[in-house]
N, C-alpha and C positions, 0 to 999 in steps of 0.2 A: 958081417953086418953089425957089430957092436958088440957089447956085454948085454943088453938088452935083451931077454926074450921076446919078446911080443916081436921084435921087429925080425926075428929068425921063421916066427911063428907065420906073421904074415908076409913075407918073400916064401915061405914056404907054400901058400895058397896058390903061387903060380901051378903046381901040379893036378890042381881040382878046376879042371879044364869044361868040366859043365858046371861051373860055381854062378849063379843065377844072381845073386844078391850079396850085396857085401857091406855090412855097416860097422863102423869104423871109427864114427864119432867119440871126442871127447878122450882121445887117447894120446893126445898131445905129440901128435907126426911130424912134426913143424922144431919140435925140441931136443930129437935124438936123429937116428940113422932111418928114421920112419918112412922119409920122402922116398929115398934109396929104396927100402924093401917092397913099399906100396909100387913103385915101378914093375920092380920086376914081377909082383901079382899081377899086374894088370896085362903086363905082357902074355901072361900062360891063360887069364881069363878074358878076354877082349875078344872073343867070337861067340861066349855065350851069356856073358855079362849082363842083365835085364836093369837093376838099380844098384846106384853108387853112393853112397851114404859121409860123407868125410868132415863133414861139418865140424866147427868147434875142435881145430887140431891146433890152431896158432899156425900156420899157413900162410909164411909171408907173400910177399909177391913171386919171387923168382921163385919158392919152391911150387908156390900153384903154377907158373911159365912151364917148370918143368914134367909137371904131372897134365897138365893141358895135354901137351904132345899124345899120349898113352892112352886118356880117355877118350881121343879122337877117335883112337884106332876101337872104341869096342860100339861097333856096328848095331851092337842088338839091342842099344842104352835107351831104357825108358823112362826111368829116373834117377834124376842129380842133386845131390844137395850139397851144395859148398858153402852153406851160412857159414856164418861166424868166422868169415880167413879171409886177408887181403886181395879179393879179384875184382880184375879190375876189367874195364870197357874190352882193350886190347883181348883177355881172356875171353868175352864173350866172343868175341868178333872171331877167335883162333875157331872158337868150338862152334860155330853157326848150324854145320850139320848135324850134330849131336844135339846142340840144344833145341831144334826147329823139331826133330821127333821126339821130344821127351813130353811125355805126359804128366807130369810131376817134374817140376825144377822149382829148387827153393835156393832161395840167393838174399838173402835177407841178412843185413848188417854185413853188408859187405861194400866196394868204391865203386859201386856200378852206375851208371847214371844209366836214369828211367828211358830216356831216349836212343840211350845207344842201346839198350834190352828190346825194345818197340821197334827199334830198327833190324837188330838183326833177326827178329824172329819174322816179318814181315819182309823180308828177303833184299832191305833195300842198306846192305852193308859196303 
């Protein structure tokens, strides 16, 4: 997964299969091998997963595309925060059931339009 620590560090979270909580912001995931590792965490923590914290990574579009997939899969997601990284309508619309139970979702400075957010969380996507 790179020269990078952090990013051995967190692919290595796949193993902490009761990991509840994962914040992550401000670690610039978007500018190394980060997308890649944060995958394969998610893979190992996605049945006990509670909140997702990733905000402020530089997060372009196709690397949020491919982390949509993964956050899909964690069933137990109460809270999301993807401020500060390019998601867009599409993104919301991937994640509707994830984002319809989340009690806490922060998406702020992000290409969301206010209608397509109103729409999918009101079930009419």
């Amino acid at each position: 997964l790179g020269n990078d620590p952090r990013c051995s560090a967190i692919a290595g979270l796949a193993a902490c299969t009761r990991l509840q909580r994962l914040v992550l912001s401000d670690n610039e995931l978007g500018r190394n091998e980060g997308v890649a590792s944060l995958r394969v965490a998610l893979k190992g923590v996605a049945a006990s997963l509670r909140h997702l914290d990733i905000s402020s990574n530089h997060l372009c579009e196709k690397n949020v595309s491919i982390l949509v997939r993964r956050i899909g899969q964690c069933s137990q997601l109460r809270g999301l925060d993807l401020s500060h990284n390019v998601v867009t309508d599409d993104h919301v619309q991937a994640l509707a059931p994830i984002v319809s139970q989340c009690e806490h979702l922060r998406l702020s400075s992000t290409n969301i339009r206010g209608g397509c957010l109103a729409a999918t969380l009101s079930g009419n996507h």
